[in-house]
C-alpha positions as CSV (number, residue, x, y, z in Angstrom):
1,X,-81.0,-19.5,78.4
2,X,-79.7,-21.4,81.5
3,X,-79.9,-24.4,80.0
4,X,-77.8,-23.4,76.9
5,X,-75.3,-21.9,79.2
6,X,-75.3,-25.1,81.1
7,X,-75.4,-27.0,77.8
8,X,-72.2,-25.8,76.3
9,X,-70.1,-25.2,79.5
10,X,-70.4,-29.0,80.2
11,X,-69.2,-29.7,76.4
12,X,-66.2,-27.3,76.9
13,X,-62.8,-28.1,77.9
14,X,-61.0,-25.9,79.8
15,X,-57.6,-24.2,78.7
16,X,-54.6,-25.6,80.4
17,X,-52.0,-23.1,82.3
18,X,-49.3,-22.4,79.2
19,X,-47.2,-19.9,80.9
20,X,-45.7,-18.7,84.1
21,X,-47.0,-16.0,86.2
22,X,-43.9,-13.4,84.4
23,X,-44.8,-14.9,80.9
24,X,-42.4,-17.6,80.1
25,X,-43.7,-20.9,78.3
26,X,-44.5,-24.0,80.5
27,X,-43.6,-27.0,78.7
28,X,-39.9,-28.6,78.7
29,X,-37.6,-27.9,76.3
30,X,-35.0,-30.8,75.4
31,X,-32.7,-30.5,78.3
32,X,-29.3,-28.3,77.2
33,X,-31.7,-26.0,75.1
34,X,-31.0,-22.2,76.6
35,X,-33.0,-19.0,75.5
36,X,-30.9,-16.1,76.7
37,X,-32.4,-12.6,76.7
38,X,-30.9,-9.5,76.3
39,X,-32.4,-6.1,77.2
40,X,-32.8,-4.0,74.2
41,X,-31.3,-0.4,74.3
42,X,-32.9,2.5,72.9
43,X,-32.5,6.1,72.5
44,X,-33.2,9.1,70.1
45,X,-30.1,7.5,67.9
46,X,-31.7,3.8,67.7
47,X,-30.7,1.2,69.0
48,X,-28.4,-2.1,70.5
49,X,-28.6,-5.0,71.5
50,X,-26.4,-7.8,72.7
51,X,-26.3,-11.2,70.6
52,X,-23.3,-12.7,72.5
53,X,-20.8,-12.8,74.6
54,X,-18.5,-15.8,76.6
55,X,-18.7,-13.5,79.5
56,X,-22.1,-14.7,80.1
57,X,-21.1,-18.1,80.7
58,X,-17.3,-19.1,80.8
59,X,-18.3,-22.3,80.7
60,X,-19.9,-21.4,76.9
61,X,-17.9,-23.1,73.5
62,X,-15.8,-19.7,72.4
63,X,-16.9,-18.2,69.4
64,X,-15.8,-20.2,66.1
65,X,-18.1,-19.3,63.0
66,X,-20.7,-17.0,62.5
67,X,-23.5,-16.9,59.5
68,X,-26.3,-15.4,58.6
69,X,-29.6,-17.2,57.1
70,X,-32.9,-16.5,55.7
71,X,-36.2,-18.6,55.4
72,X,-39.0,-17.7,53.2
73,X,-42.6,-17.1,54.4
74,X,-44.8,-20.3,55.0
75,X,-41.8,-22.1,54.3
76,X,-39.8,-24.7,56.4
77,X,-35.8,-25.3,57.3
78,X,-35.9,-28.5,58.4
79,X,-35.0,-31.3,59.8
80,X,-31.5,-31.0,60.4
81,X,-29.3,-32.2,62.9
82,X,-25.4,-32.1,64.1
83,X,-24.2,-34.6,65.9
84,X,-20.6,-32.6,66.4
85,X,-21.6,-29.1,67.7
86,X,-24.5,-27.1,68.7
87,X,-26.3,-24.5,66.9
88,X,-26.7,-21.1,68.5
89,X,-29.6,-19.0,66.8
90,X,-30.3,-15.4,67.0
91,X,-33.6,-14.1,65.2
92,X,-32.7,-10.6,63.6
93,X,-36.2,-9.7,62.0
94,X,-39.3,-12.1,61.2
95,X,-41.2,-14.4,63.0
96,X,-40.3,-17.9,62.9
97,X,-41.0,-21.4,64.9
98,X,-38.1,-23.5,66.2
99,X,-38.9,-26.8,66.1
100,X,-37.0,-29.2,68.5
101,X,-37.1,-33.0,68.5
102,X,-34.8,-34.8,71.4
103,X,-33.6,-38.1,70.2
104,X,-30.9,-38.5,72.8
105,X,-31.3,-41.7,74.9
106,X,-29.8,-40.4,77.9
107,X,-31.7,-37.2,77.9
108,X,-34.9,-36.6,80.5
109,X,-36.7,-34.9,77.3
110,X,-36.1,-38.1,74.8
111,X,-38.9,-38.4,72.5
112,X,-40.5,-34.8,73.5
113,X,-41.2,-32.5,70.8
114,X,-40.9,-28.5,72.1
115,X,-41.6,-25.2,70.1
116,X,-39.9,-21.9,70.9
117,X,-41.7,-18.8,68.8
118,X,-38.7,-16.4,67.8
119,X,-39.8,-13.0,66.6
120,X,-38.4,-9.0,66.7
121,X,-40.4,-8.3,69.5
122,X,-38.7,-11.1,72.0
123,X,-35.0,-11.7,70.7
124,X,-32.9,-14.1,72.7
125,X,-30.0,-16.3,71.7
126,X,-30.8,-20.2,71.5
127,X,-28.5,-22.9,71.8
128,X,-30.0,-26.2,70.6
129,X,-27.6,-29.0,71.7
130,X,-26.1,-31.5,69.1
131,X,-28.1,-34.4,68.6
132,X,-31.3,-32.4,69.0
133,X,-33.7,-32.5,65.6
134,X,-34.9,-29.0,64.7
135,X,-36.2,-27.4,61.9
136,X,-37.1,-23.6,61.1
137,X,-40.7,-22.9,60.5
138,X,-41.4,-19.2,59.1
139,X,-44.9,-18.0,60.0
140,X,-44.4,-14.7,59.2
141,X,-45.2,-12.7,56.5
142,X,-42.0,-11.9,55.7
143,X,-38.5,-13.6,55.2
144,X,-36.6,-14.6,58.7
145,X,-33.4,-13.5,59.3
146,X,-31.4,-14.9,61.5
147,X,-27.3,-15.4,62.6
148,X,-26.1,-19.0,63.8
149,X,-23.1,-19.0,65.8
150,X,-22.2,-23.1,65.7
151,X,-19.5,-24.3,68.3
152,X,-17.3,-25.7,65.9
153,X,-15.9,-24.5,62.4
154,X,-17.7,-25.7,59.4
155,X,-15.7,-28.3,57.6
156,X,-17.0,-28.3,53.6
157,X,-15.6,-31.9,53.2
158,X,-17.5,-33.7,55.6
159,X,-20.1,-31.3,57.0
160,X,-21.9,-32.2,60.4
161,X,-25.6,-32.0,59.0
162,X,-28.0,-34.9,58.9
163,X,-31.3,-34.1,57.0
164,X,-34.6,-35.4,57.4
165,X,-37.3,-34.6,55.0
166,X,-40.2,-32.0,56.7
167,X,-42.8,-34.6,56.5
168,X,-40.9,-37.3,58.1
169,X,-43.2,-40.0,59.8
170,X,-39.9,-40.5,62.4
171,X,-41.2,-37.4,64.0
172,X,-44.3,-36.7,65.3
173,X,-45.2,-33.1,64.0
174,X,-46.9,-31.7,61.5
175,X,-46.1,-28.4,59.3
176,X,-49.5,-28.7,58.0
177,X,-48.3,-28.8,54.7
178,X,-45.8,-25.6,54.4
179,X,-43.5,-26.5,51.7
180,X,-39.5,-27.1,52.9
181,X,-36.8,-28.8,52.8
């Protein structure tokens, strides 16, 4: 018995610290990406919570445009980029990967890829700077709902959005085949 204990300890690899001692991921996300938390506020009427607000940070773009968007389970949102304004996301209900890809030059995270899992349970508002690929990734079981507050008014005759497709060999990850777009 020793010897099979011995056997597969020396064949094992040992997980690698993923967190911080209060629960935050390790891991760098492409410098300028924020996750702001808000407390959630309960009581016997429901609840509230806080999406946003420039009295957080004055140095924050105002408030220009605000929509609302949905992605399908197993499905992916994806790549898209702005090279104009950043994208501030705020998960309403679902579960859903954010998929960053830092292609700025002068950026300490150019060439990283990072993940940030948004679901109900852990809201927070995410601003993913312009120039950063992302793309949504729903791996929940039911549509994801979320609002995107971008820092500059969308202009329908020459819109700031620059596609990849999902399986793009410029990036190195993999959706393991969810379907997208």
């Amino acid at each position: 018995m020793d010897n099979l204990l011995t056997t597969t300890l020396a064949a094992a690899v040992p997980d690698v610290q993923t967190v911080t001692r209060d629960g935050m991921a390790l891991g760098a996300l492409p410098h300028g990406v924020t996750e702001r938390r808000r407390p959630l506020h309960l009581d016997s009427r429901g609840s509230l919570q806080e999406v946003f607000s420039n009295a957080w940070d004055p140095e924050e773009a105002p408030l220009q445009y605000v929509y609302m968007f949905s992605v399908r389970p197993g499905c992916v949102k994806g790549w898209g980029l702005h090279k104009l304004h950043d994208d501030r996301y705020f998960l309403i209900s679902g579960e859903m990967l954010l998929v960053l890809y830092d292609v700025r030059p002068d950026s300490p995270t150019c060439g990283k890829v990072a993940t940030i899992m948004l679901s109900e349970q852990d809201r927070r508002l995410v601003t993913i700077p312009a120039f950063v690929w992302h793309a949504d990734h729903n791996i929940g079981t039911k549509d994801a709902v979320l609002i995107n507050m971008p820092t500059r008014l969308y202009d329908s005759a020459e819109p700031d959005k620059y596609r990849l497709p999902v399986d793009t060999p410029l990036i190195p990850y993999s959706f393991g085949g969810a379907t997208g777009g």
